[in-house]
C-alpha atoms as one frame of an Amber mdcrd trajectory, in Angstrom:
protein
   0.000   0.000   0.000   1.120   3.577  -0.439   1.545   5.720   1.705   1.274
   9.195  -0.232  -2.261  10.158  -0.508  -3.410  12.948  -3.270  -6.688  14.710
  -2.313  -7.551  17.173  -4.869 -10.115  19.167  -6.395  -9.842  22.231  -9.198
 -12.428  25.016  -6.619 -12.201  25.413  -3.148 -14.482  22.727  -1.926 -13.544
  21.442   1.189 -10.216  19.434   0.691  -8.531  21.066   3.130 -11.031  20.012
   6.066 -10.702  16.353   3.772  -6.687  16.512   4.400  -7.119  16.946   8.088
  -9.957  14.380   8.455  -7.837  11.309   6.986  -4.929  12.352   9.314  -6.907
  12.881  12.600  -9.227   9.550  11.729  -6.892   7.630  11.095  -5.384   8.325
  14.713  -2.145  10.609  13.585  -0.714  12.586  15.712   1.451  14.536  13.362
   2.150  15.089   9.654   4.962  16.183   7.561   4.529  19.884   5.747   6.833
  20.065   2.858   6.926  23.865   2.706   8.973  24.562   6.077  10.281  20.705
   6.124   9.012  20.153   9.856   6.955  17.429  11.183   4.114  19.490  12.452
   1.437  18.997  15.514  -2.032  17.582  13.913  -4.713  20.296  15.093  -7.415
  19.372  17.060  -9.365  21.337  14.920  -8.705  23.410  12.063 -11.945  24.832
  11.519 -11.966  29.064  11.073 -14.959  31.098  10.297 -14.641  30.636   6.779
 -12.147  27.548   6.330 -10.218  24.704   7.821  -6.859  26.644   6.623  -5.609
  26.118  10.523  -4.200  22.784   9.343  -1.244  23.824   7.035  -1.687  21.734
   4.032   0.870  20.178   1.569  -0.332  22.160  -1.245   1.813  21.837  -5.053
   0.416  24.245  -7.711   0.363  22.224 -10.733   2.149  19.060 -12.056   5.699
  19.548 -11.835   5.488  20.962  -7.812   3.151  18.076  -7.560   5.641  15.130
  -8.698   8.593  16.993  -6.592   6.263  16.848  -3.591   6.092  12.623  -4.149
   9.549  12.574  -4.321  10.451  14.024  -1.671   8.159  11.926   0.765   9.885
   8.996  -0.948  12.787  10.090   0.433  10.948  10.291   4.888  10.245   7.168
   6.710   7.741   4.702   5.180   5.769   4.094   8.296   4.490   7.818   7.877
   1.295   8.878   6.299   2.093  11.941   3.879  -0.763  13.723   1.612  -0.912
  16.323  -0.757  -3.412  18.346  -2.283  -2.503  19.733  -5.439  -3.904  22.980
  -7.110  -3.635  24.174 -10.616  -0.709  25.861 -11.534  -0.613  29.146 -10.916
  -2.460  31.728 -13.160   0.118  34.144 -13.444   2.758  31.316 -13.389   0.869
  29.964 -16.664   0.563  33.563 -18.033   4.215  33.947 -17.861   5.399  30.216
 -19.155   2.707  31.380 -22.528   4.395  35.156 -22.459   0.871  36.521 -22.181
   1.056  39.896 -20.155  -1.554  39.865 -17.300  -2.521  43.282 -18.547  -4.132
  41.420 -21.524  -5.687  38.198 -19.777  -9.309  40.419 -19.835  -8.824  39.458
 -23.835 -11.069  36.238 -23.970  -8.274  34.626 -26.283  -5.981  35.365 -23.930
  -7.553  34.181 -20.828  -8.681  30.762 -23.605  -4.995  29.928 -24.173  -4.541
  30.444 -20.478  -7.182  28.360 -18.982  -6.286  25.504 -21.516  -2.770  25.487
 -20.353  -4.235  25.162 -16.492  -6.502  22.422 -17.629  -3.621  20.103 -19.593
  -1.466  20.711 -16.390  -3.847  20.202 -14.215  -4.802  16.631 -15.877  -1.304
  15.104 -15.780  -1.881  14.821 -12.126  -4.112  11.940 -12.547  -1.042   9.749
 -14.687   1.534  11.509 -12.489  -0.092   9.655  -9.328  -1.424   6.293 -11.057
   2.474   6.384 -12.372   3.874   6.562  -8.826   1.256   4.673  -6.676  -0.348
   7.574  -4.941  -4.352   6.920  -3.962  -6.295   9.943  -5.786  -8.981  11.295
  -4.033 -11.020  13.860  -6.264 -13.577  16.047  -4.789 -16.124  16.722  -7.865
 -18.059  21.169  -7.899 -21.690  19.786  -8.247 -22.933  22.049 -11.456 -26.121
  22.456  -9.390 -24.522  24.455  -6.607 -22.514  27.176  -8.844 -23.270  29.801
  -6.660 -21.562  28.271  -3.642 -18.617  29.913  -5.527 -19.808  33.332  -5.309
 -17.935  33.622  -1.800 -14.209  33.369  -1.758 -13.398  30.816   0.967  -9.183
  31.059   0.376  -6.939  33.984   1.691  -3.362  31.710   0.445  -2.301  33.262
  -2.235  -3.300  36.413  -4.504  -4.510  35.412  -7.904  -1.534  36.699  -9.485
   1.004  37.040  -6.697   2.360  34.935  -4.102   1.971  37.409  -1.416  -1.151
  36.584   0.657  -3.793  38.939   0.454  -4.964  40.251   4.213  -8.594  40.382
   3.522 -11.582  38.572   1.082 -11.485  42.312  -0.370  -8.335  42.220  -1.443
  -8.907  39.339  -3.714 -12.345  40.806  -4.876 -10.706  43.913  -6.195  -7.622
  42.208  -7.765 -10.138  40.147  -9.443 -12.238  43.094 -10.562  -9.313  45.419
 -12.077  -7.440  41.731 -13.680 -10.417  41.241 -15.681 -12.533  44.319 -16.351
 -10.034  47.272 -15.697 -11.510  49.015 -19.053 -15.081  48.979 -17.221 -13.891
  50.248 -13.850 -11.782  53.217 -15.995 -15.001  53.765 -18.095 -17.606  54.037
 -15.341 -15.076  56.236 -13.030 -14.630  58.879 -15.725 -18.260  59.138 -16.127
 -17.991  59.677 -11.641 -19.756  56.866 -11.332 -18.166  55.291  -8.180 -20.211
  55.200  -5.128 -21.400  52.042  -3.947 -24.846  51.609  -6.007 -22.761  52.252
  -9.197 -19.944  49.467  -8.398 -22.900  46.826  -7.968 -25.188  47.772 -11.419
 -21.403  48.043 -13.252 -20.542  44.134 -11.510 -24.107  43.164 -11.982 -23.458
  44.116 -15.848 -19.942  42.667 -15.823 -20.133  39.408 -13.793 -21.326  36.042
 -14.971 -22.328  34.579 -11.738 -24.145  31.774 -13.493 -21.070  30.337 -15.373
 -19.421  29.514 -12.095 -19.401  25.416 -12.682 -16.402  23.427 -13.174 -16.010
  23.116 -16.767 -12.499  21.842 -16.479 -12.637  18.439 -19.048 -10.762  15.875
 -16.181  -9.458  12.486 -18.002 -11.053   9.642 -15.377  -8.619   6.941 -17.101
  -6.743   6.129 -14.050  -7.633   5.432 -11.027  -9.210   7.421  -8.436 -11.826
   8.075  -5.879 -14.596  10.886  -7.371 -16.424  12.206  -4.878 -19.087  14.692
  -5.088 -18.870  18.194  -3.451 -22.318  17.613  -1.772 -21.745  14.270  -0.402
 -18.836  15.362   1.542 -20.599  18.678   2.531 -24.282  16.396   3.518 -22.590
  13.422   4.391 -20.013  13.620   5.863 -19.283  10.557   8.049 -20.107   8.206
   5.196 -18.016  10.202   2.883 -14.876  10.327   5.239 -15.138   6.513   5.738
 -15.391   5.544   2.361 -12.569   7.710   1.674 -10.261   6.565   4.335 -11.413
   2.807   2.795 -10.132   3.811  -0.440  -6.539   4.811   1.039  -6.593   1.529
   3.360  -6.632   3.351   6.418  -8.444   1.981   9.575 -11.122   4.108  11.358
  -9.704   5.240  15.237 -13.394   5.030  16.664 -12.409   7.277  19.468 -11.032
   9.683  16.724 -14.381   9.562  15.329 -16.375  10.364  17.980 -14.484  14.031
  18.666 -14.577  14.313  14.807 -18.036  14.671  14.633 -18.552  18.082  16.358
 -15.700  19.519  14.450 -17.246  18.320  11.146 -21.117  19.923  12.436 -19.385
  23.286  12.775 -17.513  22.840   9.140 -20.734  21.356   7.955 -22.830  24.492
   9.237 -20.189  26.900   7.279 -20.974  25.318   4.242 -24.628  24.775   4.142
 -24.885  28.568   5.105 -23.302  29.427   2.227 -25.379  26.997   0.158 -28.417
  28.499   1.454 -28.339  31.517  -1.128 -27.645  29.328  -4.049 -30.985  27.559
  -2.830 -32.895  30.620  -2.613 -31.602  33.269  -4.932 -34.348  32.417  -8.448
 -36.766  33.203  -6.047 -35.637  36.149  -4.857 -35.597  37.125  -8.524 -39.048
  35.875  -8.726 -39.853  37.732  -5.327 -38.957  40.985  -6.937 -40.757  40.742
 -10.531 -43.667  39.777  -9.461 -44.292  41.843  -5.710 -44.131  38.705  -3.472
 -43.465  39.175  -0.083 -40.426  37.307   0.697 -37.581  38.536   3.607 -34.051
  39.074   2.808 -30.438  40.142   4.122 -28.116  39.750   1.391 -23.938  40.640
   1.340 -22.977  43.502  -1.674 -22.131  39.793  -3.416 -26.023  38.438  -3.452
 -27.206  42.012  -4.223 -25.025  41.698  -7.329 -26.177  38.321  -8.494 -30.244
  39.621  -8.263 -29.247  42.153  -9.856 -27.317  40.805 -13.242 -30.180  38.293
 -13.010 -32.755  41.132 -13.339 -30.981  42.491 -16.375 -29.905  39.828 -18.110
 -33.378  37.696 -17.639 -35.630  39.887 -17.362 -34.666  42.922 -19.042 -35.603
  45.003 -15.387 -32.876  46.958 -13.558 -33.291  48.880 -10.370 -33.711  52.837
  -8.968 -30.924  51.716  -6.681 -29.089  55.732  -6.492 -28.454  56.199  -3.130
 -29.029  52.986  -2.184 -26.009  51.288  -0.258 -28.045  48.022   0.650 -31.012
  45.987  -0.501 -33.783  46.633   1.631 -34.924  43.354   4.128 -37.790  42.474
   2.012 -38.241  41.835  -2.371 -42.006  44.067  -2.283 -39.405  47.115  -1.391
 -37.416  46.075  -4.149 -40.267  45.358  -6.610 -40.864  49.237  -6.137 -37.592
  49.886  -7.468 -37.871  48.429 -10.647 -37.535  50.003 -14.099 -37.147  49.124
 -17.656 -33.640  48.271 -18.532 -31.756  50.451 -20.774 -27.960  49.093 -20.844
 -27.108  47.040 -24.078 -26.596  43.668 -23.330 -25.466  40.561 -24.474 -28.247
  37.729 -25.031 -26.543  34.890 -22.243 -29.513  33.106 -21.087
């Protein structure tokens, strides 16, 4: 049996809480982290407010960090359990190695070539770990729950620098000026800055509705798929099966003080589920005067409010206002014809 395990996914789904789980199951007591070559405490829970990021994952970005990782747990003591949870490469690493200038990545050929490159990478994993006899675990993004990736859940690593960002804000604006600086410098010569104007110009610009994992993944070799939802609904079952799949025993007492840990994870995740659930019907809510009560983050008002536009050719009186009243018949009082020229995307 091995004893490298790869758990991996291409979003930020959970495999970080995953990681931990297998090790503090499967009764370890500490792991190896590659990145400041210490044997390391296991937590006794790595859960945050918005991640399990207190465990300090083993985390390549793309193939070649990937197989160097293997090798150099080949080289540690065998009766050790190492893991791994490989990323794509970088994006601005990939930018660079294609001599595309992240200035021009907003250009959809661009961004093509780029994402292509990611993808290739990113599937040599799956031979790199059959080829070396390293259990696969991959965690599947369920199309159904797209807007579970509306909220950035990862403060490692700017999207196109290593230095870590300090807050979720930081990587929402690097995000907004990588990929539609010409909007921001359009809309802030016209003045149109203040808070109401950033969410109609996002609502115009975003396309919260194309957030599923279109990555095309070779299944060839072997591996464990396992989908997003099953870990985040069931997670006991899901755990096991996994652990199973690497041949690692179950420590029952382990188990037992897992369980809390996992039902404040668990809670995280179905909270953030809970707008995906809800949000057509806030749509609804609004078009057609329903009463129906709401409290949504500058995120959610954004999403309503590209899906007003772009599905129902509405748009909102929103000048002045900073946030979205507590209930849609306030909203439906708002709306007005649409007159921005859009694209036909739905």
């Amino acid at each position: 049996m091995s004893n490298i395990i790869c758990i991996t996914s291409t979003k930020s789904l959970g495999c970080t809480f995953v990681d931990w789980s297998v090790h503090f199951l499967s009764g370890q007591t500490d792991y190896f982290h590659l990145p400041t070559s210490q044997w390391q405490p296991l937590s006794h829970d790595p859960v945050t407010d918005i991640n399990a990021h207190i465990h300090l994952k083993n985390q390549p970005a793309g193939m070649e960090q990937a197989a160097d990782y293997i090798e150099k747990f080949k080289t540690l003591p065998t009766d050790k359990i190492f893991s791994l949870y490989p990323t794509q490469q970088h994006f601005d690493v990939a930018a660079e190695k294609l001599n595309i200038s992240l200035d021009t990545v907003h250009v959809s050929s661009n961004l093509e070539k780029i994402k292509r490159y990611l993808d290739q990478d990113y599937n040599r994993v799956f031979r790199l770990c059959n080829d070396q006899d390293v259990k696969l675990v991959y965690v599947a993004a369920d199309p159904s729950v797209e807007m579970y990736h509306l909220n950035i859940r990862s403060l490692d690593r700017f999207l196109t620098q290593s230095q870590q960002p300090i807050s979720i804000d930081d990587v929402a604006q690097e995000h907004q000026l990588l990929f539609f600086k010409h909007s921001i410098e359009q809309w802030n010569k016209l003045n149109l800055t203040s808070r109401w104007d950033q969410r109609e110009r996002m609502a115009l610009d975003s396309r919260p509705l194309d957030n599923v994992d279109d990555i095309k993944l070779d299944f060839e070799y072997p591996h464990l798929w396992i989908n997003c939802q099953d870990l985040w609904c069931r997670g006991q079952d899901t755990l096991l099966k996994i652990l199973d799949y690497v041949g690692l025993s179950v420590d029952q007492t382990r188990l037992q003080q897992w369980h809390p840990i996992y039902a404040k994870w668990q809670k995280r995740q179905l909270e953030i589920l809970e707008f995906g659930h809800n949000y057509k019907h806030i749509v609804d809510a609004i078009v057609n005067n329903w009463d129906y009560k709401i409290n949504l983050t500058f995120e959610q008002e954004v999403v309503i409010q590209h899906c007003l536009i772009y599905q129902h050719n509405l748009n909102l009186k929103t000048w002045q206002l900073e946030k979205f009243p507590n209930n849609t018949k306030d909203l439906h009082k708002l709306l007005e014809p649409n007159i921005h020229s859009i694209e036909s995307i739905y």
